[in-house]
Each structure stands twice: as structure tokens, then as C-alpha cells.
KOLVO-872526 format. One record per residue (C-alpha): residue number from 1; residue in three letters; z negated, y, x negated. Coordinates in steps of 0.001 Angstrom, whole numbers, plus 500000, padded with zeros to 6 digits. Last residue first. Layout:
<recs>
NUM / ALA / Z / Y / X
...
</recs>
This chain:
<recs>
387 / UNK / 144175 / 059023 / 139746
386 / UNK / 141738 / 056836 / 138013
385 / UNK / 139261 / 057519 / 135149
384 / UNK / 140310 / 055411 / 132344
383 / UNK / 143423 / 054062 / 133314
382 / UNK / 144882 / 056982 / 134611
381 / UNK / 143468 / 059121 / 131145
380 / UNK / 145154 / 056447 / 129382
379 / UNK / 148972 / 056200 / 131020
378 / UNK / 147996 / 060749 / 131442
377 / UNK / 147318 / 060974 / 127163
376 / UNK / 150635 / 058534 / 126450
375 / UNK / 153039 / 060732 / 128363
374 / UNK / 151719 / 063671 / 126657
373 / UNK / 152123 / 061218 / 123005
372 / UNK / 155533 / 060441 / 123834
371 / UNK / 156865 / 064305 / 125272
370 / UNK / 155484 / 065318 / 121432
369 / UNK / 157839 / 062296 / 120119
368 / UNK / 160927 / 063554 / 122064
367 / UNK / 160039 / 067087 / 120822
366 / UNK / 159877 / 065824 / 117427
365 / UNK / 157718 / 066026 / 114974
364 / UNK / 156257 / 067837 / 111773
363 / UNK / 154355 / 070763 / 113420
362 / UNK / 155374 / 073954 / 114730
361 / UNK / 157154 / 076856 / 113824
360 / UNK / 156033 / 079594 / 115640
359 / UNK / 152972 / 078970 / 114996
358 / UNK / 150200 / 077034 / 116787
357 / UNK / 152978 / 074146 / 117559
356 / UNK / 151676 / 071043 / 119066
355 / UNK / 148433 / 072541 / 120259
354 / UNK / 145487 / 070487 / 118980
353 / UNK / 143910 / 067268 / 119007
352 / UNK / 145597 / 066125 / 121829
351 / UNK / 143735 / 065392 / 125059
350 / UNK / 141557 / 063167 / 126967
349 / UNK / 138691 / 064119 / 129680
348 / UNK / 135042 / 063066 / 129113
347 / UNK / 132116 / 064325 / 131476
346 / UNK / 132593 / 061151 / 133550
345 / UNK / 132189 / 058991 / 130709
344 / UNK / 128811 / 060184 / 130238
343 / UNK / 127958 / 061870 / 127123
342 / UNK / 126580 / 060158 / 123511
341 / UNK / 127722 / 056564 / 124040
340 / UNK / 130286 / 057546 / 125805
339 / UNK / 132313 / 059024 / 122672
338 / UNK / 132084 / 055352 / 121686
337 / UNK / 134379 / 054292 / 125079
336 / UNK / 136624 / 056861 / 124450
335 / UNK / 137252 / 055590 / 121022
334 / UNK / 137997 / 052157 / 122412
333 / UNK / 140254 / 053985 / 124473
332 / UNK / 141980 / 055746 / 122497
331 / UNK / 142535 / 052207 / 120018
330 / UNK / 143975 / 050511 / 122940
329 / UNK / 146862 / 052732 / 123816
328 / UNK / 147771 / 052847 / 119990
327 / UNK / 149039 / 056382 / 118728
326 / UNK / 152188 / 057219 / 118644
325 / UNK / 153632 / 058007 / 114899
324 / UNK / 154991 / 061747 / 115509
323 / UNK / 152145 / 063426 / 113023
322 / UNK / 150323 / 066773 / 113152
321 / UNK / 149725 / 066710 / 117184
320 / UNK / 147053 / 064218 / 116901
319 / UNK / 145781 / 062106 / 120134
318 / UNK / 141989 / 062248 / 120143
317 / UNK / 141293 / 065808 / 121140
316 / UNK / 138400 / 064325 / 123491
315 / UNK / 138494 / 067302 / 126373
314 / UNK / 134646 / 067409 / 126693
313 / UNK / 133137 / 068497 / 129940
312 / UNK / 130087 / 070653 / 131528
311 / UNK / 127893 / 069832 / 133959
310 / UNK / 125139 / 067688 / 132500
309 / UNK / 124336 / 068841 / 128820
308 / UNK / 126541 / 068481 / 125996
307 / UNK / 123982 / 068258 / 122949
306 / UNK / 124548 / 064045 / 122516
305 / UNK / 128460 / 064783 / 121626
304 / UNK / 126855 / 065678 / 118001
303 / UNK / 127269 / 061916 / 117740
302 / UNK / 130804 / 061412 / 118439
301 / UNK / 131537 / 061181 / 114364
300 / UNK / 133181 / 063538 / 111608
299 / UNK / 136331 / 065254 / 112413
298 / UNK / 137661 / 064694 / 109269
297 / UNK / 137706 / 061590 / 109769
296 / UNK / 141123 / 061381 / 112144
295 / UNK / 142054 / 062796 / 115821
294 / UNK / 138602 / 064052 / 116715
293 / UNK / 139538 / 067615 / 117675
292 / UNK / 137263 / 068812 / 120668
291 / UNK / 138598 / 070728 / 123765
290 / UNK / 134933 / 072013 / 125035
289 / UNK / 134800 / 072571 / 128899
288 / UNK / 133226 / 074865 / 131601
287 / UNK / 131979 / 077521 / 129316
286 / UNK / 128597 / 078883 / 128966
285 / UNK / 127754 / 078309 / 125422
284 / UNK / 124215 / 077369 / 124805
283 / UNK / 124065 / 073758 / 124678
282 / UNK / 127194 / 072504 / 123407
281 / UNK / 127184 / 075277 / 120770
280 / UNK / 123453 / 075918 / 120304
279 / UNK / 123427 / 072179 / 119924
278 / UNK / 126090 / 071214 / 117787
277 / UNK / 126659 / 074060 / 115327
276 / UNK / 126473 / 072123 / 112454
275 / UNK / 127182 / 068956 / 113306
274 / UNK / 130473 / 069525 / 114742
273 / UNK / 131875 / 067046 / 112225
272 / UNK / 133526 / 068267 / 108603
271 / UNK / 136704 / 069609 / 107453
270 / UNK / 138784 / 072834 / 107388
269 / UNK / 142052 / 074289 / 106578
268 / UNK / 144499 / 071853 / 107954
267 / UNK / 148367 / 071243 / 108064
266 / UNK / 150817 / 069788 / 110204
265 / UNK / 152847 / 073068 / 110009
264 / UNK / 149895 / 074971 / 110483
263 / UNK / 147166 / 073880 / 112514
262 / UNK / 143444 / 074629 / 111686
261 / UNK / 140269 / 073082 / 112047
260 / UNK / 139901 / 072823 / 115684
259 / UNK / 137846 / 074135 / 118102
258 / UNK / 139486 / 074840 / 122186
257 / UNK / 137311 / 076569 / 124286
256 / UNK / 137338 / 076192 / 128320
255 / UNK / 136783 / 078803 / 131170
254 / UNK / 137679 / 077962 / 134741
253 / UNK / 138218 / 080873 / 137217
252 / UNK / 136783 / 080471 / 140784
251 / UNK / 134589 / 083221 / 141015
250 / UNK / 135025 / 086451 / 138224
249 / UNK / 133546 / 086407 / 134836
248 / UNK / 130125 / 088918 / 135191
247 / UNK / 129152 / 087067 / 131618
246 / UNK / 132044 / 085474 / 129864
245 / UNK / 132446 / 088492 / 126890
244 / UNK / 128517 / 088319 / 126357
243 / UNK / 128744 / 084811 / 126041
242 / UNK / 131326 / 085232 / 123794
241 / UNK / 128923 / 087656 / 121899
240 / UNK / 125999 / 085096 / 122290
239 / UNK / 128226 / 082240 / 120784
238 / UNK / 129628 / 084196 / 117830
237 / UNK / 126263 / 085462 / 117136
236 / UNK / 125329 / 081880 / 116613
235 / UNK / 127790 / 080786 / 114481
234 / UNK / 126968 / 083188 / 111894
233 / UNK / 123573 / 081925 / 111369
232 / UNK / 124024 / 080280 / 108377
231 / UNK / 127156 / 082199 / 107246
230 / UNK / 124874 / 085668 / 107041
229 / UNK / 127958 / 087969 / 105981
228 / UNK / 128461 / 089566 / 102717
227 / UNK / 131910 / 088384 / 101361
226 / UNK / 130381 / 086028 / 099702
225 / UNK / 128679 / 084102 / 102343
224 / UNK / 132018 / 083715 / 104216
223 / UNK / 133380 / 082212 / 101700
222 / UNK / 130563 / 079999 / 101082
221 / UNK / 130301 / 078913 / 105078
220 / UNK / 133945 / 077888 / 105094
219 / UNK / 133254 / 075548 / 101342
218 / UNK / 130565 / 074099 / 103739
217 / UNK / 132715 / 073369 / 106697
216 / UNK / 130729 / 073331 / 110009
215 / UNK / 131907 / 077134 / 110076
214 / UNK / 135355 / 075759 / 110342
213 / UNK / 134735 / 074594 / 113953
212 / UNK / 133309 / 077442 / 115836
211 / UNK / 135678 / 079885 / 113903
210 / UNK / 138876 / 077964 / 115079
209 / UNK / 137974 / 079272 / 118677
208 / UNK / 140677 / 078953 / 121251
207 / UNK / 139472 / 080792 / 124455
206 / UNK / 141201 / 078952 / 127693
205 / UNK / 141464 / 080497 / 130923
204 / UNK / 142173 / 077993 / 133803
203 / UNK / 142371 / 080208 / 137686
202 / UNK / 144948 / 083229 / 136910
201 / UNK / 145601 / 084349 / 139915
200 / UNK / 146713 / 088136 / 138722
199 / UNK / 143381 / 089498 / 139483
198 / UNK / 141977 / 086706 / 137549
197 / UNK / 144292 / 088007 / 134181
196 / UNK / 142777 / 091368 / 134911
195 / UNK / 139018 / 090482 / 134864
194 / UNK / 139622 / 088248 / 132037
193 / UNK / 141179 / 090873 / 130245
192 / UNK / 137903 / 093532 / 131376
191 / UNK / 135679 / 090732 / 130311
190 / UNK / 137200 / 090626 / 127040
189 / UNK / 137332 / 094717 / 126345
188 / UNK / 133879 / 094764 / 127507
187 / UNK / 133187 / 092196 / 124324
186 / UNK / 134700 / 093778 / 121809
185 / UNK / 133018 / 097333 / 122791
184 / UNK / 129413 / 095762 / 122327
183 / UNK / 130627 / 093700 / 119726
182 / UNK / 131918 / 096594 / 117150
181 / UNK / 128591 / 098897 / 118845
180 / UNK / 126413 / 096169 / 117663
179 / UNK / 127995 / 096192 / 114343
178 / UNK / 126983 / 099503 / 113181
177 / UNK / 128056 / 102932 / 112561
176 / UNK / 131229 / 101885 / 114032
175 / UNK / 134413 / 103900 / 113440
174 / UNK / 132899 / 105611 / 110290
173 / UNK / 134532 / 103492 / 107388
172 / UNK / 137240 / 101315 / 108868
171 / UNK / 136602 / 098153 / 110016
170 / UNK / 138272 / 094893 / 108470
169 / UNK / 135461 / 094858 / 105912
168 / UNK / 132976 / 093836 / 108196
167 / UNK / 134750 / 090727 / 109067
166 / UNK / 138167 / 090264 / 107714
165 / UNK / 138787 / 086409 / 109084
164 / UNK / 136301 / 085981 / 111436
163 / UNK / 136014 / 089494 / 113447
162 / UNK / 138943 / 089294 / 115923
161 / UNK / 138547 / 085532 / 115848
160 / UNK / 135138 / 085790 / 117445
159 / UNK / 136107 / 087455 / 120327
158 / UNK / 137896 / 083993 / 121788
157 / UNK / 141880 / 083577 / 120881
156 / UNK / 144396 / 083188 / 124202
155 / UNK / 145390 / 080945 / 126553
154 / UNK / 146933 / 080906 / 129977
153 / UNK / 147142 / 077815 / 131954
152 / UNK / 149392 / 078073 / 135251
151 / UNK / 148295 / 074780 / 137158
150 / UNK / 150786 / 072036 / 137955
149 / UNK / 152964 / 070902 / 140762
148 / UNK / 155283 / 073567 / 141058
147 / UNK / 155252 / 076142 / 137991
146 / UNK / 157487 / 079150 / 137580
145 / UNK / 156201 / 081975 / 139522
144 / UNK / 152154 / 081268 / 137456
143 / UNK / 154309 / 081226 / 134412
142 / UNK / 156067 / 084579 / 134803
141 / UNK / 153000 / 086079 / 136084
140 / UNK / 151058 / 084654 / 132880
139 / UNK / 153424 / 086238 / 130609
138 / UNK / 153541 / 089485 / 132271
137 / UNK / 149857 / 090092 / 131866
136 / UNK / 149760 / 088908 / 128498
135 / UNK / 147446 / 091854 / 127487
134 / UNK / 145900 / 093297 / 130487
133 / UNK / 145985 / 096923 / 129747
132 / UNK / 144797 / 099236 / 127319
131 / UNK / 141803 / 097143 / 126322
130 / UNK / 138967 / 098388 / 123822
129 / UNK / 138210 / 098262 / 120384
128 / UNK / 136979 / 101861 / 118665
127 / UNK / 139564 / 103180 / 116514
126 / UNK / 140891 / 101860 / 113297
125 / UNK / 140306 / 098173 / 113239
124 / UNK / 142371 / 096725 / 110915
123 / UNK / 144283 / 093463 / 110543
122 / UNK / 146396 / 091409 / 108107
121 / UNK / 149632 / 089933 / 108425
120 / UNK / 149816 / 086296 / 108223
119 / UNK / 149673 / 084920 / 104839
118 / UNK / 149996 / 080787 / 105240
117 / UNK / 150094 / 078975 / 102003
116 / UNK / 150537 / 075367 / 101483
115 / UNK / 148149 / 072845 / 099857
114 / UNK / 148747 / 069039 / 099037
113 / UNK / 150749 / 065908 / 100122
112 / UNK / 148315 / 064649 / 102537
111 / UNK / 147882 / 068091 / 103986
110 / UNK / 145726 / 071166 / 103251
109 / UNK / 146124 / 074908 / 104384
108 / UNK / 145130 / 078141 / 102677
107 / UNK / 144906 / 081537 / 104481
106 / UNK / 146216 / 084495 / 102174
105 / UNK / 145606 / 087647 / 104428
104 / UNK / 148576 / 089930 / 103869
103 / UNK / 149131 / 093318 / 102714
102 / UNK / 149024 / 096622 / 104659
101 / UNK / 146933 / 096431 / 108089
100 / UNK / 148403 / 096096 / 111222
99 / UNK / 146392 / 097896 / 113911
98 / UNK / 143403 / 097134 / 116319
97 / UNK / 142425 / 100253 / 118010
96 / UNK / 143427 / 098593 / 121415
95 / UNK / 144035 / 095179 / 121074
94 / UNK / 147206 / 094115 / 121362
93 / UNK / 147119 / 093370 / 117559
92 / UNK / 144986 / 090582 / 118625
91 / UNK / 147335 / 088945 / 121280
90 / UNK / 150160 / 088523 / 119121
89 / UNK / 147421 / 087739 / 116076
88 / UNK / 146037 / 084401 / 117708
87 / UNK / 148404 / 081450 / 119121
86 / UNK / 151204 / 082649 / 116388
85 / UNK / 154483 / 084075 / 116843
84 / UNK / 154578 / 084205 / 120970
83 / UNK / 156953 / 084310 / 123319
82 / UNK / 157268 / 080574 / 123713
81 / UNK / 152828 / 079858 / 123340
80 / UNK / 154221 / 076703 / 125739
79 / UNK / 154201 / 078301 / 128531
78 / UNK / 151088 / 076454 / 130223
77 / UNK / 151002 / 073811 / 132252
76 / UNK / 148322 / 072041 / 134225
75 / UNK / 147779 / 068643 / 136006
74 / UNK / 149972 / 066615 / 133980
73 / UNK / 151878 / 063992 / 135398
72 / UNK / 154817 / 063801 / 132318
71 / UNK / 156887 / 065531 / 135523
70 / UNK / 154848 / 068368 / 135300
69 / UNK / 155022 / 068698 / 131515
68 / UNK / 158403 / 068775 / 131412
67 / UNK / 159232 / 071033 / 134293
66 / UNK / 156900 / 073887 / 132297
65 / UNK / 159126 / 072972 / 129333
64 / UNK / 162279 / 073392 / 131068
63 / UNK / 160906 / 076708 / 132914
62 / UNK / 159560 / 078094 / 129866
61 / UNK / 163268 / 077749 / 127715
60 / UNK / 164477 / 079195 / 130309
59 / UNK / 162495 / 082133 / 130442
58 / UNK / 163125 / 083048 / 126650
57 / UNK / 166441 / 082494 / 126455
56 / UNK / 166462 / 085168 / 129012
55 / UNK / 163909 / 087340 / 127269
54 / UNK / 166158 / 087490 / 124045
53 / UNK / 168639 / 088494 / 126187
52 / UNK / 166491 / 091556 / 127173
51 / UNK / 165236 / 092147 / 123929
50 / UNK / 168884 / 092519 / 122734
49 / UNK / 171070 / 090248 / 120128
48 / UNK / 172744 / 090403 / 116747
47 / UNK / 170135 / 093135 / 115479
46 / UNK / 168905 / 090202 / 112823
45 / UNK / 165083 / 089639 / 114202
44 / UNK / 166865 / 089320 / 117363
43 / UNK / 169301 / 087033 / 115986
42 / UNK / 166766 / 084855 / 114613
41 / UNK / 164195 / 084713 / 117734
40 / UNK / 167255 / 083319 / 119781
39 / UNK / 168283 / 080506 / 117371
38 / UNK / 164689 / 079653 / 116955
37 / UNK / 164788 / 079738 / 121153
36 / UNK / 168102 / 077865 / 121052
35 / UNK / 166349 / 075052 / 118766
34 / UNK / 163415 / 074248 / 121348
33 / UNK / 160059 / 075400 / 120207
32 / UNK / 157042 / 072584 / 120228
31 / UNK / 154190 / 073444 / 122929
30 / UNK / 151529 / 075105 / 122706
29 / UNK / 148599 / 074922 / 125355
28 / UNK / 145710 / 072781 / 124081
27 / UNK / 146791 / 069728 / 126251
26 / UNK / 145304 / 068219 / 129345
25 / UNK / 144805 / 064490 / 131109
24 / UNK / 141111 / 064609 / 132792
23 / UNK / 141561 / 068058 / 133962
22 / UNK / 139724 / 070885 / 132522
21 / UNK / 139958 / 072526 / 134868
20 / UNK / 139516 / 072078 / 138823
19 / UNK / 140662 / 069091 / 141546
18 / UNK / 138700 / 066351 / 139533
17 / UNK / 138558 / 063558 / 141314
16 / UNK / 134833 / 062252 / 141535
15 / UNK / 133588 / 059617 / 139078
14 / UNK / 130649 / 057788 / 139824
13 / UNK / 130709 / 057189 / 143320
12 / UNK / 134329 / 056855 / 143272
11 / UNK / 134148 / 054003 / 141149
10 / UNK / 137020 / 054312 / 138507
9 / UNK / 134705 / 055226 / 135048
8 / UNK / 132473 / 052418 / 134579
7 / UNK / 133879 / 049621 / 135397
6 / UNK / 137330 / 051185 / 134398
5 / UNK / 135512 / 051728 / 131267
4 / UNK / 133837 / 047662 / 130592
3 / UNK / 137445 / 046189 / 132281
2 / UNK / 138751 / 048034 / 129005
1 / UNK / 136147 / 046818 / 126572
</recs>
């Protein structure tokens, strides 16, 4: 089986180097905390320290764990998610109009040893959406002066996420008369952020989507059915109005979306394959790569792999980020080798699952064992597809 990839995969002829995102060895984009940044982040919160020393930890921390993931071979680094709480709300509530709303949301996740409770703050739109300014602008810089070897990654959530959780509800009464004006301003406010982040030299822009994936879910698609919106055909506004926020992107910058099913604390929210929103998704969406979570059943089969069409790439999420145990080297690629039943090897890259620490305070591993598995993903990706 493995003379059966390389035979496939390491010709030249058949596989070209890939010199632009997504790479064949990448990660989501967070990264586990070290213990002086929780230190940090708790004497801030407690008036022991400033913002300003609280930026120094900060900036360390992101040059050790850029220099990490260069010297584990990868191709691009991002930051980590260090000055962030959460991959999501940090960069929603920068949002013009977008405010903190009393109360919580309640968002339930699932493990192996049962539920646990996440209530992030929630959100409401008050004025009509629109940028301010380039929202991580000084984050990016920071990481584009810092790496070497690698590519500065930035990530952030896609439009969809702004309206997934709350939904109509989330607006106030009499900013919008309708929802076409909610996505029509949404969506200007992501292509002006893109247009700002490329200005900076940003070159690989990921949009993480959890919205893509849970609406495979059934129990997803019944929540959001009772709260009024049309959860059949949901999905498919969500990938014309990130369309919409792509469209006019500028030269040279790589879009990707990352889908997964939740991460909290090694925990889950949804199940199910990408059945569901396959092909509009794979077929429709015009981004340069899907980063897919297939790390355990829940993820359901390769099969709705057969929608990708020629051109575009799938980041196989097939190392988890939820558990330390290392996965076997033979057993990725014997999965690789199904996914290529359904797209060509050459449009496959390798990944984890997920980011490594979504929140602030990660999953249930180490840092060693996180180092392990990115390690792990370049020894197969190498193998696999060649330098």
C-alpha cells in the first residue's frame, strides 16, 4: 500500500511541489498555551500586571512557537490563536455594530465521558455591520516580522459564524429591515478585512467555518429549524454570502476553510459526514482548500470527497488534536490512500483534525505530545508526496 502512494504521489509529473497554500503538511492554526502565558492572562485579568507586559509575554511566547513549528518542517505558521480567547468571538466583537450582549449563549459539548457546558458571551448587532479597521492587523504584522522559513498564516471565523449561533434574533429591531441588507453589509465588511490583511502581506487566509459542518448534523438542523430559520437550505446561503465576501479578493492571496464539529476542551458538538452539504460545498465554494476533520467516525466516510472538482485541495484532518495517543504512521496513510479513491492524491494534503487549542484553554495534551503529532503530519506528508 505504501510503494502503491509513493507510486502514485512522488513522480514529478504527477505531483508538482507545492510553493502556495495549503501546503501538503499544515495545521488549523492554534496552538496549545504555554504556562507563563496562563500565568500572564491571570494577572492581567487580576490588576497585578499591565497590557504592555502582558504583550511581552505575549510576543515571546509567539516567537518560540513560531520557531517550533518551523523547525517541525512546516511550511506555514501561524501565532498560535496566543492573544486570543477563543478562535471566533475576539474577532467578532470587532466588528463594527457588533456588541456584547447580556447573558450567555449555552453551547453544549460531548466527550467520551459525557457533556460539558461552554457559555461564551453572547452577541448583538446594534448598528449596521461594517469594519472600522483591519481587525488583527497588528497581530498578523507581528507574525509576518517574526517568521523565517515559514509562511505567516492568519485565521479568522467565515461570515457565517456572525449569524449561526443567534441568527435573526441577534439583530435588533429596526437595524435591518431585512436580511439582505444584514449580508449585504456583512459581506463588504469581509472583503474590506481581506483587502487590509493583503495590504499588509498577508498571502494564506484561512475562514474557519463550524457552521458548514454542524449543519450535516440532524439534531443541528432541528435547532436551527425552531428558532425560525430554513435549516434545509441554510447551508447554501452561507456559501453564496462567503462567496460574496471572497469575490474582488486581491492576487496572490490563498483562501482555505477549516469545518469541524467543535473543539472545546477535547470536546464535540456535532456529528455526521459532509454528506449534506457535499456538492454545493465542494463544488460551489470558491476557496483554494477545504481543511476536513476525519479523525474518528463521526466524521462519516471519504465519499462526499467525490464533489471536489480539479483545482482545489483537501487538507485530510486525520491526525486528532483531542487526544495525546500518536497516531500510527501506517494507519494515515492507509486512510490517505481511501480518501484517493474519491479525489486525486495530488489534491490531498495532511493535517490535524482541528486546532489544538480553539479556546484559551486547549485540549487534553501536552505540548510535547502536540509537537509529536506536527512532527508526525510532515514524516507522512514527505512520504506521501515528496519534499
Amino acid at each position: 500500500m505504501m510503494e502503491s502512494l509513493r507510486s502514485q504521489a512522488v513522480k514529478e509529473s504527477t505531483v508538482p511541489v507545492r510553493t502556495t497554500p495549503p501546503f501538503r503538511a499544515d495545521h488549523v492554526g492554534s496552538l496549545l498555551r504555554p504556562p507563563e502565558l496562563h500565568q500572564a492572562r491571570a494577572e492581567f485579568a487580576d490588576g497585578k500586571i499591565t497590557a504592555e507586559a502582558l504583550k511581552a509575554v505575549e510576543d515571546e511566547a509567539i516567537r518560540e512557537v513560531v520557531r517550533m513549528q518551523e523547525e517541525a518542517g512546516l511550511r506555514a505558521a501561524t501565532d498560535g490563536e496566543f492573544r486570543r480567547a477563543t478562535w471566533h468571538m475576539d474577532f467578532i466583537y470587532q466588528l463594527g455594530g457588533i456588541e456584547k450582549a447580556p447573558g450567555d449563549l449555552h453551547v453544549k459539548f460531548h466527550n467520551e465521558q459525557g457533556d460539558i457546558e461552554w457559555t461564551p458571551a453572547a452577541t448583538r448587532v446594534k448598528e449596521r455591520i461594517r469594519l472600522d479597521y483591519t481587525i488583527f492587523a497588528d497581530h498578523f504584522t507581528f507574525l509576518k516580522d517574526t517568521v523565517g522559513t515559514a509562511i505567516p498564516k492568519i485565521t479568522m471565523p467565515s461570515p457565517s459564524m456572525v449569524h449561526y449561533r443567534g441568527g435573526r434574533a441577534a439583530i435588533e429591531p429596526g437595524v435591518y429591515d431585512d436580511m439582505d441588507g444584514f449580508w449585504d453589509d456583512l459581506t463588504q465588511a469581509y472583503r474590506d478585512q481581506i483587502r487590509g490583511l493583503a495590504d499588509l502581506g498577508a498571502t494564506y487566509i484561512q475562514l474557519d467555518d463550524t457552521s458548514l459542518a454542524y449543519l450535516n448534523d440532524p439534531s443541528q438542523r432541528a435547532e436551527i429549524a425552531e428558532r425560525g430559520d430554513d435549516a434545509e437550505h441554510l447551508h447554501l446561503n452561507y456559501i453564496k454570502q462567503l462567496n460574496r465576501a471572497l469575490s474582488g479578493r486581491p492576487e496572490g492571496v490563498a483562501i482555505t476553510t477549516h469545518m469541524c464539529r467543535g473543539n472545546f476542551r477535547s470536546s464535540w458538538v456535532a456529528s455526521g459526514g459532509y454528506d449534506f452539504v457535499a456538492e454545493p460545498l465542494f463544488g460551489e465554494l470558491d476557496v483554494d482548500g477545504f481543511f476536513c476533520e476525519f479523525d474518528d467516525e463521526r466524521s462519516g466516510s471519504f465519499a462526499p470527497l467525490r464533489y471536489v472538482p480539479k483545482g482545489k485541495y483537501v487538507v485530510l484532518g486525520l491526525v486528532t488534536t483531542k487526544r495525546g495517543d500518536l497516531e500510527d504512521r501506517n494507519t494515515l496513510l492507509r486512510r490517505i490512500d481511501e480518501a484517493a479513491k474519491y479525489v486525486p492524491v495530488d489534491q490531498l494534503c495532511l493535517s490535524p483534525q482541528c486546532g489544538f487549542s480553539s479556546t484559551v484553554e486547549g485540549n487534553a495534551l501536552t505540548r510535547d505530545q502536540q509537537l509529536a503529532k506536527l512532527r508526525l503530519i510532515v514524516d507522512v506528508a514527505e512520504e506521501v508526496w515528496g519534499r
